[in-house]
Z-matrix of the N, CA and C atoms (Angstrom, degrees):
N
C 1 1.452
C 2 1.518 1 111.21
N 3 1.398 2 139.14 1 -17.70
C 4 1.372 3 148.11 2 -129.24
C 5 1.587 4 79.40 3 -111.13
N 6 1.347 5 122.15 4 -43.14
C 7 1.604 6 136.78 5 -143.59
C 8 1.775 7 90.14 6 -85.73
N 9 1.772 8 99.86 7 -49.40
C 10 1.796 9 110.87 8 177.25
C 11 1.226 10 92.43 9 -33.01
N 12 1.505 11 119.59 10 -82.90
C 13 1.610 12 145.50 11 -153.20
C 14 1.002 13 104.85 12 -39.61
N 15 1.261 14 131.53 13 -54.52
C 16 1.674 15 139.78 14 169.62
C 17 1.387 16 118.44 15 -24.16
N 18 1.433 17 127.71 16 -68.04
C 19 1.574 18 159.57 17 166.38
C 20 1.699 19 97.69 18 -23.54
N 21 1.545 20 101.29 19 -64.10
C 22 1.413 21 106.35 20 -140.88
C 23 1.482 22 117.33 21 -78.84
N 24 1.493 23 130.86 22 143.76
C 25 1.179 24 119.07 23 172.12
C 26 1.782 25 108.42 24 -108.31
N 27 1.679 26 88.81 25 151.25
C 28 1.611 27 100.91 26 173.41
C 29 1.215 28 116.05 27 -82.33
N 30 1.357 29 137.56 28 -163.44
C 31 1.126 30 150.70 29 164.72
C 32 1.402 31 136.10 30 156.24
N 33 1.473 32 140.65 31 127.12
C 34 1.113 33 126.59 32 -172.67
C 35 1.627 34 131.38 33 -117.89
N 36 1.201 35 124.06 34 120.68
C 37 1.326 36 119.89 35 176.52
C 38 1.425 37 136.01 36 -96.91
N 39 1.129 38 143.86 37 122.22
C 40 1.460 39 145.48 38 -170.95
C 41 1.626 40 110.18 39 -94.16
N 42 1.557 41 130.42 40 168.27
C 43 1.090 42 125.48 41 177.26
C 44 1.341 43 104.48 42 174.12
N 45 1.640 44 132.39 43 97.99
C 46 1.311 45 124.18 44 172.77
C 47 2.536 46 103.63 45 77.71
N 48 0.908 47 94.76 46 -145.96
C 49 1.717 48 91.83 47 163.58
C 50 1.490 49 116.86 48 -99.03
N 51 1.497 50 126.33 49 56.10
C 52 1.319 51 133.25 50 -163.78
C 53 1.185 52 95.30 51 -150.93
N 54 1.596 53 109.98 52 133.47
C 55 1.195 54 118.70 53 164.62
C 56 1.591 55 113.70 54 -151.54
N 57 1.589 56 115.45 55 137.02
C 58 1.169 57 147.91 56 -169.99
C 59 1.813 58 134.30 57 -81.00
N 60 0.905 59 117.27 58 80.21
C 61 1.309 60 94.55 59 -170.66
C 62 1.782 61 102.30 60 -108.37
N 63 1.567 62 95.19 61 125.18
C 64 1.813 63 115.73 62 -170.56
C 65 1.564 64 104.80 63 -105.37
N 66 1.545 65 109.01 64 131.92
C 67 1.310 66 131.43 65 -166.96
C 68 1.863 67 102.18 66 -116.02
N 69 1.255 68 132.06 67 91.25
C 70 0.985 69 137.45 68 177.91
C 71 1.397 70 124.54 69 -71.40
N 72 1.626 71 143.57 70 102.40
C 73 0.987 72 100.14 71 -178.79
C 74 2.083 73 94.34 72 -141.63
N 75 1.271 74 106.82 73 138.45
C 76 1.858 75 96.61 74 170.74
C 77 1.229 76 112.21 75 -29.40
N 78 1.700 77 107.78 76 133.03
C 79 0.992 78 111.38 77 155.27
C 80 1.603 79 114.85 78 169.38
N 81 1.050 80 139.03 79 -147.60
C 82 1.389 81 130.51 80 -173.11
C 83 1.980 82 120.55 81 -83.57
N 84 0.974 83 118.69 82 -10.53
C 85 1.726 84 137.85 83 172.36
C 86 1.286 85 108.35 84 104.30
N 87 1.574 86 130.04 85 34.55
C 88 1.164 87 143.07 86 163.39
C 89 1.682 88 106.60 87 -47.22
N 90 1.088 89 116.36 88 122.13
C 91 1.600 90 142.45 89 169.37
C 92 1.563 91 105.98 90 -71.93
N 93 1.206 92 141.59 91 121.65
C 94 1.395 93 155.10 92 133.05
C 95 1.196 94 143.22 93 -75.07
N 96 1.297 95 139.68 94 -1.06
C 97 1.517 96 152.65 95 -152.48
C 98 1.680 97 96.82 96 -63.68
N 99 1.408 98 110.02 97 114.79
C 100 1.477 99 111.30 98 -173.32
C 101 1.083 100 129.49 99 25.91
N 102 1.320 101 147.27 100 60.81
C 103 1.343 102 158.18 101 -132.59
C 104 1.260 103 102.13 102 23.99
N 105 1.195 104 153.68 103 68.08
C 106 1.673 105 129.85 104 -155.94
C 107 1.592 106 83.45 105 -167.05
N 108 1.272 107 137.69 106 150.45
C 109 1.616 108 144.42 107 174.01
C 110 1.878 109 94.29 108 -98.93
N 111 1.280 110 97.34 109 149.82
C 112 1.039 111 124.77 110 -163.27
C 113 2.165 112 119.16 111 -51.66
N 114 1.422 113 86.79 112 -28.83
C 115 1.818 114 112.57 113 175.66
C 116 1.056 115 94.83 114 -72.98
N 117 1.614 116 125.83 115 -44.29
C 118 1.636 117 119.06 116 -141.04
C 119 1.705 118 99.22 117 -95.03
N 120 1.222 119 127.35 118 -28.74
C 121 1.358 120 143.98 119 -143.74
C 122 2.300 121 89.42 120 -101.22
N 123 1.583 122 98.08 121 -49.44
C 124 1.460 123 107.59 122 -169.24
C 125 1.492 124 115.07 123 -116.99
N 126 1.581 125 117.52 124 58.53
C 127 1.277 126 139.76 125 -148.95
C 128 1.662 127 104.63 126 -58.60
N 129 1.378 128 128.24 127 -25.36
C 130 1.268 129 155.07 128 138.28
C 131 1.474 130 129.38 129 -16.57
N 132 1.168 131 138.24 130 78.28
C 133 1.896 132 123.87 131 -178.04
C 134 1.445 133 102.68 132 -41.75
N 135 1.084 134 119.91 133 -70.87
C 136 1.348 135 126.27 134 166.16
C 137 1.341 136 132.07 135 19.64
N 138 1.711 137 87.81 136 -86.27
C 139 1.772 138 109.48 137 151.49
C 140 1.058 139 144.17 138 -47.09
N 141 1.792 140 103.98 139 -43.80
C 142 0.975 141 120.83 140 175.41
C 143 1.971 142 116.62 141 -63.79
N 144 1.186 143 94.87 142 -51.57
C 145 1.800 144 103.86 143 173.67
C 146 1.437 145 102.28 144 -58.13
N 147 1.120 146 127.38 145 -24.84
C 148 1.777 147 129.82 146 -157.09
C 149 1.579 148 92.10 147 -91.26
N 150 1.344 149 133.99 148 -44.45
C 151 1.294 150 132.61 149 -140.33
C 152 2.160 151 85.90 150 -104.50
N 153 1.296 152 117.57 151 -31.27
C 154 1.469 153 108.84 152 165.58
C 155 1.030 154 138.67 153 -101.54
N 156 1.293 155 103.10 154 11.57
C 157 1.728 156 128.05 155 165.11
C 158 1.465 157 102.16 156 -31.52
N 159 1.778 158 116.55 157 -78.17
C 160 1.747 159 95.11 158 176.67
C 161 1.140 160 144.17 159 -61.07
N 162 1.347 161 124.12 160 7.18
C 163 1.549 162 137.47 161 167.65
C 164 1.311 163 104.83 162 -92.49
N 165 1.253 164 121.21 163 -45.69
C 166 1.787 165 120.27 164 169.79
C 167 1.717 166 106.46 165 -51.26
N 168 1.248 167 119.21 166 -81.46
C 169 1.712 168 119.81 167 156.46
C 170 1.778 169 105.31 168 -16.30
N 171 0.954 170 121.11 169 -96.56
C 172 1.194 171 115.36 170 -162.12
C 173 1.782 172 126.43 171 -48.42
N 174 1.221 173 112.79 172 -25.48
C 175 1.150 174 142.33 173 146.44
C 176 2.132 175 86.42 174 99.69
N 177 0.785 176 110.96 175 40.53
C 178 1.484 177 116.73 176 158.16
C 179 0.971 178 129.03 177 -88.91
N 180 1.354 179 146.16 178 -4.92
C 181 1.330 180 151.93 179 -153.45
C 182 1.581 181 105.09 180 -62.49
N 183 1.593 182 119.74 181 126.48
C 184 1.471 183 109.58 182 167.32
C 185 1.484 184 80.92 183 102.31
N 186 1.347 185 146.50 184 -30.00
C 187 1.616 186 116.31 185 -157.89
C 188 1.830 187 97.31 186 -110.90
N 189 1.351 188 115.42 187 17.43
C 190 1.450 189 108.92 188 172.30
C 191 1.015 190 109.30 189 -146.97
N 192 1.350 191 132.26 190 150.68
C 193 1.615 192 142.90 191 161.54
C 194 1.430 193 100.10 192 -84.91
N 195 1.642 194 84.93 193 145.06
C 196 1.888 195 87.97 194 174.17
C 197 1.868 196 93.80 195 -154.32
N 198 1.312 197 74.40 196 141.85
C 199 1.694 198 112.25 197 -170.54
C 200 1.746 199 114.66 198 -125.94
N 201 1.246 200 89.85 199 109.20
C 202 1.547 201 120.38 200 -173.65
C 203 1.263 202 116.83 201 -94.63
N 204 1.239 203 138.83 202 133.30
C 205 1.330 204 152.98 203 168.89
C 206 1.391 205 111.86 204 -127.45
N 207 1.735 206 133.46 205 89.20
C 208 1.483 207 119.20 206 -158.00
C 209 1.775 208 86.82 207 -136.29
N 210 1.368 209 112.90 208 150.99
C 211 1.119 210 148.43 209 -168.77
C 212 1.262 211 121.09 210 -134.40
N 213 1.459 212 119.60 211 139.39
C 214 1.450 213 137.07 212 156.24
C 215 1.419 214 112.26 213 74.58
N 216 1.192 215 132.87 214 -179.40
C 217 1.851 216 130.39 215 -153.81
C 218 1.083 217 121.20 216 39.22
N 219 1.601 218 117.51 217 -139.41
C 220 1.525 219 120.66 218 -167.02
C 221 2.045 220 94.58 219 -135.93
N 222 1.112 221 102.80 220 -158.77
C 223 1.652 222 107.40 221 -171.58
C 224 1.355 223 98.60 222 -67.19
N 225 1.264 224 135.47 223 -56.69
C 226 1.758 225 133.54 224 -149.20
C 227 1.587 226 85.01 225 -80.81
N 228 1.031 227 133.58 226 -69.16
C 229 1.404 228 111.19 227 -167.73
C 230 1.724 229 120.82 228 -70.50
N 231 1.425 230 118.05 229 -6.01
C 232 1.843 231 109.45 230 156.56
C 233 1.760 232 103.76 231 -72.99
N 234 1.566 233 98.13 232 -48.69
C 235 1.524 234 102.90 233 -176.54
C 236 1.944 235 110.16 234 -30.16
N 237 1.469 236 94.69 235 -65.24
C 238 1.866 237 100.36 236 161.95
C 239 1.450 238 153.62 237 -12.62
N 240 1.766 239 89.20 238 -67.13
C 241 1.219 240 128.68 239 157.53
C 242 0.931 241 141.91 240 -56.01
N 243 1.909 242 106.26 241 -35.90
C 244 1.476 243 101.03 242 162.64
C 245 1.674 244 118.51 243 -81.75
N 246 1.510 245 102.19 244 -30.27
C 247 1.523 246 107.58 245 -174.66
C 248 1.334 247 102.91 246 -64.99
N 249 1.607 248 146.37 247 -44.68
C 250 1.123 249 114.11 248 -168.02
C 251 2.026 250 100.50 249 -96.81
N 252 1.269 251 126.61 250 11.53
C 253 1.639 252 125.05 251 148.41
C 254 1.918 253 107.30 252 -51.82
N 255 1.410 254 91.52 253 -52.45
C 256 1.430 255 109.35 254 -165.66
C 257 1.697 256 113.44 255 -36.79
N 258 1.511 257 83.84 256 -61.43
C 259 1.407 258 127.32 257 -165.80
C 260 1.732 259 108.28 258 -56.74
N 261 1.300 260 94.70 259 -46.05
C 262 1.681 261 108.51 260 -177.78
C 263 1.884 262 104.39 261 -73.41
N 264 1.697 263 118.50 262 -59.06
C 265 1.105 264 124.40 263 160.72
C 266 1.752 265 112.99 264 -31.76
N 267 1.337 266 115.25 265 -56.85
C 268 1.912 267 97.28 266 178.29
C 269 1.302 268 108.53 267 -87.60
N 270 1.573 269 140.27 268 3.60
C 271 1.509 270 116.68 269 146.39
C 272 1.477 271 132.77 270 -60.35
N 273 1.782 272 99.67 271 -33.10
C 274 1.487 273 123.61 272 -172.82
C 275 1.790 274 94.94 273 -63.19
N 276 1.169 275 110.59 274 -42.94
C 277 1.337 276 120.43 275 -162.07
C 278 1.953 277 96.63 276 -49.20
N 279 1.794 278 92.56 277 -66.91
C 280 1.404 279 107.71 278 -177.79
C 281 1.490 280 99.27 279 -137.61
N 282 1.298 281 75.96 280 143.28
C 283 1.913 282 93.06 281 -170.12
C 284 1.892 283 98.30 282 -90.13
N 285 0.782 284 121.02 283 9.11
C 286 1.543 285 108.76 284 -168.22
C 287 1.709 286 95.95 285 -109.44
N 288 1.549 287 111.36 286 -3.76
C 289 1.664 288 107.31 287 167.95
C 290 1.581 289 104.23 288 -84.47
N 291 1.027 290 129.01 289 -1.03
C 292 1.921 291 128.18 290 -156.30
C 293 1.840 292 91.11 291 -70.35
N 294 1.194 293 120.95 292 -65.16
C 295 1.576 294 113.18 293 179.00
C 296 1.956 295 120.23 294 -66.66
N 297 1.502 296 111.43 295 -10.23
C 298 1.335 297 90.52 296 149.69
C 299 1.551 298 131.94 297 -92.05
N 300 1.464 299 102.77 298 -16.68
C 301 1.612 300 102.73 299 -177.45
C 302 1.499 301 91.37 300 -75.52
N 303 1.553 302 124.42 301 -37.87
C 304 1.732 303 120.34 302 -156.98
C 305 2.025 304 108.89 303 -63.68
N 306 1.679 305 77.94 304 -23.87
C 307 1.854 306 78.57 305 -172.71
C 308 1.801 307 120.48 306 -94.74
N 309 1.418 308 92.98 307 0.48
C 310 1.777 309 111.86 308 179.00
C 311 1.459 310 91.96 309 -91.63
N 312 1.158 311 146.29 310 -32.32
C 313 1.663 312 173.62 311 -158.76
C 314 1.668 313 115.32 312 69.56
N 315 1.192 314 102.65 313 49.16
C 316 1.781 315 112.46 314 -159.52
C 317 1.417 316 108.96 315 -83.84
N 318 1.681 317 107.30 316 -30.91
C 319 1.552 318 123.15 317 174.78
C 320 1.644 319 116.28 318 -84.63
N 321 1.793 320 114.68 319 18.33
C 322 1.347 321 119.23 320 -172.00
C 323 1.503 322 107.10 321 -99.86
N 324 1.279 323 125.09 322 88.39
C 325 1.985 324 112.69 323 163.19
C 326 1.651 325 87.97 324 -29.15
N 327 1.548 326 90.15 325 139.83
C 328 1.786 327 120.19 326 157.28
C 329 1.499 328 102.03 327 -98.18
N 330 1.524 329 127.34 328 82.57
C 331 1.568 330 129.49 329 161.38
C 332 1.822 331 121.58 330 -33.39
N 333 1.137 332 94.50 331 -30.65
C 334 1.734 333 104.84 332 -170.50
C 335 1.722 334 99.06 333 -21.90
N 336 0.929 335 126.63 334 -161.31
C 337 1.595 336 141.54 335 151.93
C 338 1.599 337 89.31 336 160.52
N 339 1.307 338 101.34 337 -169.47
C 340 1.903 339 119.06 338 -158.78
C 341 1.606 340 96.83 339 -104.16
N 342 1.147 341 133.70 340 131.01
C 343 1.160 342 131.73 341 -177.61
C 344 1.599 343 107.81 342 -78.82
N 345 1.351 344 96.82 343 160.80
C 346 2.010 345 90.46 344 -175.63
C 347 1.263 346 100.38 345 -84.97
N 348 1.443 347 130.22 346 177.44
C 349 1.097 348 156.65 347 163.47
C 350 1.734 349 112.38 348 -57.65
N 351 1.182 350 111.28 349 137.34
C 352 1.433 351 115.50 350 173.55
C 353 1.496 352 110.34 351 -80.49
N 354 1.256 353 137.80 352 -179.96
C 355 1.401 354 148.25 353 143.40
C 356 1.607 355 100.35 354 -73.43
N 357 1.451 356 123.38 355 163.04
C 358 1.573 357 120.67 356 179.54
C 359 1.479 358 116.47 357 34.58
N 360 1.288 359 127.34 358 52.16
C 361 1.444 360 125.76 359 170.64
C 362 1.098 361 99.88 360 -161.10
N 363 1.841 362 126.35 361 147.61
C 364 1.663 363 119.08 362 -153.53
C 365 2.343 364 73.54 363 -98.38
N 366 0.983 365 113.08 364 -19.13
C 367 1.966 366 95.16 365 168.35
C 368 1.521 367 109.50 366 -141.26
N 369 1.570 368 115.52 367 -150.12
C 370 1.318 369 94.44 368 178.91
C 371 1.733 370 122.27 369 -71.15
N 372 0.789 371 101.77 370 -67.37
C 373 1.730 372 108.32 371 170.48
C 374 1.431 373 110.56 372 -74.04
N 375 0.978 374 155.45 373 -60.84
C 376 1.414 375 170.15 374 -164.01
C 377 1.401 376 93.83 375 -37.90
N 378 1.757 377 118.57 376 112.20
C 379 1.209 378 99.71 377 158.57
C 380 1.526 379 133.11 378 -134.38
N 381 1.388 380 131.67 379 172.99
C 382 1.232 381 101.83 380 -164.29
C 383 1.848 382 143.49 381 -70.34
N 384 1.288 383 114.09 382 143.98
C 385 1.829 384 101.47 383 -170.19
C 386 1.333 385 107.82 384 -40.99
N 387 0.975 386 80.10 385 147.78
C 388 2.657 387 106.64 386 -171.99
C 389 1.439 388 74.71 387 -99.45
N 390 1.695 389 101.30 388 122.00
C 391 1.479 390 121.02 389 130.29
C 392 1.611 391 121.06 390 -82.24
N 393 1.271 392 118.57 391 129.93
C 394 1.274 393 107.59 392 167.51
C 395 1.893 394 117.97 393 -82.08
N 396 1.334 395 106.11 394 -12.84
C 397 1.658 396 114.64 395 -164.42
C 398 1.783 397 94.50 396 -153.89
């Protein structure tokens, strides 16, 4: 197992209240998403194209296993999380991919998040219909 550990790269991705932690390691392109394969976990094409975007880019697809452990939000922001974990994990690998993932924008945190709620407003901005009478 000591020899496994060696191989593998870490990496972590954030996205919205979701966060990713990607376990890289050679091997045949075995899917991991919380014990769950990659179809079953991201029932979505969508996702699915979104979350292997940096293996498509890098043009590795099929030559690594990756093992996901992702937490908190909903699908589009794990979906996120793993792609830019991913993304960071195959620069670590080789540093000479950093300006193709940087120019696809794969190495960019998405800051967005949900704004809070106001006091006197039924959401954040949204506020209630003006009677004049």
């Amino acid at each position: 197992m000591a020899a496994d550990t060696k191989n593998q790269i870490h990496a972590v991705g954030r996205r919205k209240s979701a966060v990713a932690r990607v376990i890289l390691r050679p091997g045949t392109g075995q899917w991991s998403i919380n014990g769950r394969s990659l179809p079953d976990y991201f029932p979505r094409p969508t996702y699915q194209i979104r979350v292997a975007e940096p293996l498509n880019a890098a043009e590795v697809d099929g030559q690594f296993d990756v093992l996901v452990r992702v937490r908190g939000g909903g699908l589009t922001g794990q979906a996120d999380a793993v792609r830019l974990g991913l993304a960071r994990a195959l620069v670590e690998n080789d540093e000479e991919r950093r300006p193709l993932m940087r120019e696809r924008g794969l190495l960019t945190r998405d800051p967005r998040k949900v704004e809070r709620k106001k006091p006197g407003r039924p959401k954040a901005r949204k506020r209630f219909q003006f009677s004049k009478r």
